[in-house]
C-alpha positions as MATLAB code, in Angstrom:
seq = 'XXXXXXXXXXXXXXXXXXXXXXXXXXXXXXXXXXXXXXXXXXXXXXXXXXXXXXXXXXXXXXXXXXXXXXXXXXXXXXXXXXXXXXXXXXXXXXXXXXXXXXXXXXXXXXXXXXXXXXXXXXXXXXXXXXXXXXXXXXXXXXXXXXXXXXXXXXXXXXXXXXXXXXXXXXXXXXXXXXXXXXXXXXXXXXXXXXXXXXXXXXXXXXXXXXXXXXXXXXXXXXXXXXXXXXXXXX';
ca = [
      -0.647   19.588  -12.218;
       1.339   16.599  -13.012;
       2.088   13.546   -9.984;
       4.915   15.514   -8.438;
       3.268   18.607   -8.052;
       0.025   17.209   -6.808;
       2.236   15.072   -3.879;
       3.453   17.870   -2.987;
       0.451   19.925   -2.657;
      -1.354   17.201   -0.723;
       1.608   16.897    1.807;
       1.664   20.789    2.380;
      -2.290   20.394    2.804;
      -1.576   18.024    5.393;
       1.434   19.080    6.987;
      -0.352   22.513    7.580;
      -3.771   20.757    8.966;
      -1.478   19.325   11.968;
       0.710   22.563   12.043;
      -2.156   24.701   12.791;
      -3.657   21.698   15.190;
      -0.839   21.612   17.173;
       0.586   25.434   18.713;
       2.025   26.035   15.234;
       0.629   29.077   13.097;
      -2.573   30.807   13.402;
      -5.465   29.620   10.971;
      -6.093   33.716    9.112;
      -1.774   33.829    8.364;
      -2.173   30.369    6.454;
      -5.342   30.029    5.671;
      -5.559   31.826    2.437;
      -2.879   29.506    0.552;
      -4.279   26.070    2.128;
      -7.698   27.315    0.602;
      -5.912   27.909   -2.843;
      -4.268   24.877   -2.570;
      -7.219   22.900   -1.897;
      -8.802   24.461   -4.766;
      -5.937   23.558   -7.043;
      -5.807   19.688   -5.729;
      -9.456   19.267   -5.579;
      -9.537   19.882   -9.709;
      -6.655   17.684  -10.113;
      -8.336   15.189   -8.728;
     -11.246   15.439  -10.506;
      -9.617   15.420  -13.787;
      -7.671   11.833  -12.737;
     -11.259   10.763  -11.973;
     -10.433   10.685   -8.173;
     -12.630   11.591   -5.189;
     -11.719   14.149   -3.376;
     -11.196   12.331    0.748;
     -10.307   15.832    2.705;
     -13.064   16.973    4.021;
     -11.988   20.882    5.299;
     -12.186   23.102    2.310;
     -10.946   26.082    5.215;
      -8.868   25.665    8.227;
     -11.663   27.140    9.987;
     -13.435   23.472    9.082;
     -10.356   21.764   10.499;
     -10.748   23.617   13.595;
     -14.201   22.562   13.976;
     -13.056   19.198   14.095;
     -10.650   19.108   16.200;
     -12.227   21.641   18.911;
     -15.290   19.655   19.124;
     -13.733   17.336   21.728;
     -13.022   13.637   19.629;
      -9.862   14.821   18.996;
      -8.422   15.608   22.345;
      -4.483   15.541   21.673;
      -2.108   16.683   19.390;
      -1.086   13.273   18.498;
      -4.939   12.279   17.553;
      -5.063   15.301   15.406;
      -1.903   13.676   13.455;
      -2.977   10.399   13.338;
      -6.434   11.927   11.972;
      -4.598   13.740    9.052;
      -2.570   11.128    8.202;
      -5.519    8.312    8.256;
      -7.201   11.014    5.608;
      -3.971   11.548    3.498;
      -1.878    8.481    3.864;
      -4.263    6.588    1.376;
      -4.670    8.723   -1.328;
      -0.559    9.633   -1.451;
      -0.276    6.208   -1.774;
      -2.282    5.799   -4.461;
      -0.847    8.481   -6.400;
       2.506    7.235   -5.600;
       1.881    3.619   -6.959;
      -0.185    4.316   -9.585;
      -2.687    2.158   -8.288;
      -6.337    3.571   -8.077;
      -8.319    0.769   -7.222;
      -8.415   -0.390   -3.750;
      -6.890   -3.986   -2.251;
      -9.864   -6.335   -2.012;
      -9.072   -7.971    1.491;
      -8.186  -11.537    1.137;
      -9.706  -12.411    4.501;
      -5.934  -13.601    5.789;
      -6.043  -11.387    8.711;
      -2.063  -11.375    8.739;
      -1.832  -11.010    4.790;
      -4.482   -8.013    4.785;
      -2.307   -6.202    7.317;
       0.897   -6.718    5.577;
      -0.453   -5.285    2.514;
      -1.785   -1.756    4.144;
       1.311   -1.409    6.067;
       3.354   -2.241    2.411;
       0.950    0.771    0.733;
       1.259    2.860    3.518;
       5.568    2.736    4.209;
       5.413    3.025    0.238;
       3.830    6.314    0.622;
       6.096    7.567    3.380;
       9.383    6.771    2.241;
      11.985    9.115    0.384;
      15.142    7.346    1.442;
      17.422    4.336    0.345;
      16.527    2.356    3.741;
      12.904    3.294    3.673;
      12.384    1.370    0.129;
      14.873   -1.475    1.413;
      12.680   -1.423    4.037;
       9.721   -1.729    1.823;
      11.087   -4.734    0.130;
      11.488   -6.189    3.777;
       7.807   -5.574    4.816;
       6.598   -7.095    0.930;
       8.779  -10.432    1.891;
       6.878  -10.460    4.876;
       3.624  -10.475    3.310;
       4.719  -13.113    1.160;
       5.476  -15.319    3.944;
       2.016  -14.691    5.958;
       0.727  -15.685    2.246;
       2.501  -18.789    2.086;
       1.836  -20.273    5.309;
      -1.718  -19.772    4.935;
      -2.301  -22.069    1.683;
       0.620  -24.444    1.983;
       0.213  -27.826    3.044;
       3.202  -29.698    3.147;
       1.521  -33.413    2.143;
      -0.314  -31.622   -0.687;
       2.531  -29.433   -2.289;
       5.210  -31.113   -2.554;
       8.410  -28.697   -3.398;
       9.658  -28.542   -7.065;
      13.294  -29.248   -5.870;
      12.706  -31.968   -3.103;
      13.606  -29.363   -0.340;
      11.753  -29.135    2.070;
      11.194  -25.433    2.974;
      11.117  -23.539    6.076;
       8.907  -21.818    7.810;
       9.641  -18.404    5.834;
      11.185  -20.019    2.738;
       7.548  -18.041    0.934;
       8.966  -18.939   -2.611;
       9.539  -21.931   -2.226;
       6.056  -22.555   -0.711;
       4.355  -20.845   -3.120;
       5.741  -22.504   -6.340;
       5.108  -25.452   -5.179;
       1.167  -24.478   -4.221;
       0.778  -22.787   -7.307;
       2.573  -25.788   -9.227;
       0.102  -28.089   -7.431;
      -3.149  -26.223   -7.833;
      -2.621  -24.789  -11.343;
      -1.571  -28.266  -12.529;
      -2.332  -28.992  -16.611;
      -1.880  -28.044  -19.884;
      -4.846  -25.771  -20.084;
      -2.649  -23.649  -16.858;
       0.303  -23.266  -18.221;
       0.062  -19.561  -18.752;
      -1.575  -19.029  -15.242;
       1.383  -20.969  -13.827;
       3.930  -18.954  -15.830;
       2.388  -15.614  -14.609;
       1.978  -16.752  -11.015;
       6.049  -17.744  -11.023;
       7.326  -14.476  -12.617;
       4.899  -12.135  -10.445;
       6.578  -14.302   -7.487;
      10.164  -14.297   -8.890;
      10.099  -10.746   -9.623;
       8.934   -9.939   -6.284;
      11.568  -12.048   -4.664;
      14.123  -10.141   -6.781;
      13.247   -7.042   -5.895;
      12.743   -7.382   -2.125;
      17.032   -8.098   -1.813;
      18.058   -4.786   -4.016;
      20.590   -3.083   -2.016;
      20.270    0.037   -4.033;
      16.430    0.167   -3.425;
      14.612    3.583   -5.216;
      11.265    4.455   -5.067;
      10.113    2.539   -8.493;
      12.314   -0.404   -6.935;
       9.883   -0.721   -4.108;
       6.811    0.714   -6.094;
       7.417   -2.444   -8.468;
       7.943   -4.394   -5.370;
       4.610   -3.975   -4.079;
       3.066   -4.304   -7.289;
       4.817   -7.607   -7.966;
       3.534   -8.546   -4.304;
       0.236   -7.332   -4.323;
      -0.182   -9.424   -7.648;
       1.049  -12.571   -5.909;
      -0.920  -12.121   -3.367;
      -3.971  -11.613   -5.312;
      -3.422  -14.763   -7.679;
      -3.019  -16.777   -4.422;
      -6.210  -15.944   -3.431;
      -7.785  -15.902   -6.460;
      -6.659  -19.697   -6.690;
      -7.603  -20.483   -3.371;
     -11.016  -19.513   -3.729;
     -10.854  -16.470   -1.600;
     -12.610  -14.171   -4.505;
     -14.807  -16.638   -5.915;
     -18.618  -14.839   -5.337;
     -20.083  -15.800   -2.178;
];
């Protein structure tokens, strides 16, 4: 089962979870192919080394769940198979299998799940502009939590604005990288940065457009704290 196929098996998993969950078909006409299905995802996730996060083997499980009482509503059934799903289709999606260590920016750390998570969703032009939007917005929360005006002084002489994150962060990395012996970290940090920016402004946005985009973020973002001390061990 190659990437495609297993997306698409884990979104029919889901989407017939909350079909069944909410007045759509009865669990014994479906639940014979979601149980084959399951089978079929849970060994393709073995094989990428992947652990398997659905926890209903049967439908019969799922109604367990949801009958027991904590999930009251058909829209907290939805929201509970999309919290289960959302992560691991994103994963797939971005090639990324390795969770975002937090950076302890409360803003920056919310950015970045709601990046991974639109990433996973979209299919359509506007949803990976829109993508691109949400990384730039990351960026920003980024920048405005290191930069300090009488310590990074811009590489231009302009002094940015409050959501000018490029300029912001050259400057911070030019500042706090400074030396010889950084050169290579400072080159890295400015192309991760600079590719980022790039991307977020495609007009004809696709999904490895925005799948770079968040990888080009999520790298800035990581340096930034990296250089900021965030990840040094406590």
């Amino acid at each position: 089962m190659n990437d495609t196929e297993l997306l698409q098996a884990l979104e029919s998993l889901r989407n017939t979870m909350i079909a069944v969950a909410t007045g759509g078909p009865r669990i014994n006409e479906v639940n014979t192919e979601f149980q084959q299905t399951y089978a079929l995802v849970s060994a393709a996730l073995v094989r990428r080394g992947l652990t398997n996060p659905i926890p209903y083997a049967t439908l019969w499980d799922w109604y367990s769940r949801w009958s027991s009482g904590d999930l009251p509503t058909y829209q907290s059934r939805r929201e509970h198979a999309s919290e289960i799903f959302s992560p691991l289709l994103a994963m797939i999606r971005t090639g990324r299998f390795e969770e975002f260590q937090p950076t302890g920016w409360t803003r920056v750390d919310r950015a970045v799940g709601e990046v991974r998570d639109r990433l996973a969703a979209a299919s359509r032009e506007e949803q990976f502009q829109a993508v691109g939007l949400l990384c730039r917005e990351a960026l920003i929360s980024t920048a405005q939590a290191v930069y300090v005006p009488d310590l990074h002084p811009t590489l231009d002489g302009v002094s940015p604005s409050n959501t000018d994150a490029k300029r912001m962060l050259e400057a911070y990395v030019s500042v706090e990288l400074a030396g010889g012996s950084q050169e290579e970290s400072r080159r890295h940090a400015k192309s991760a940065l600079s590719l980022a920016s790039e991307l977020q402004h495609r007009r004809t946005a696709t999904f490895r457009d925005a799948a770079m985009c968040v990888e080009a973020t999520t790298s800035v973002i990581n340096l930034i704290a990296i250089v900021s001390g965030r990840r040094d061990p406590r």
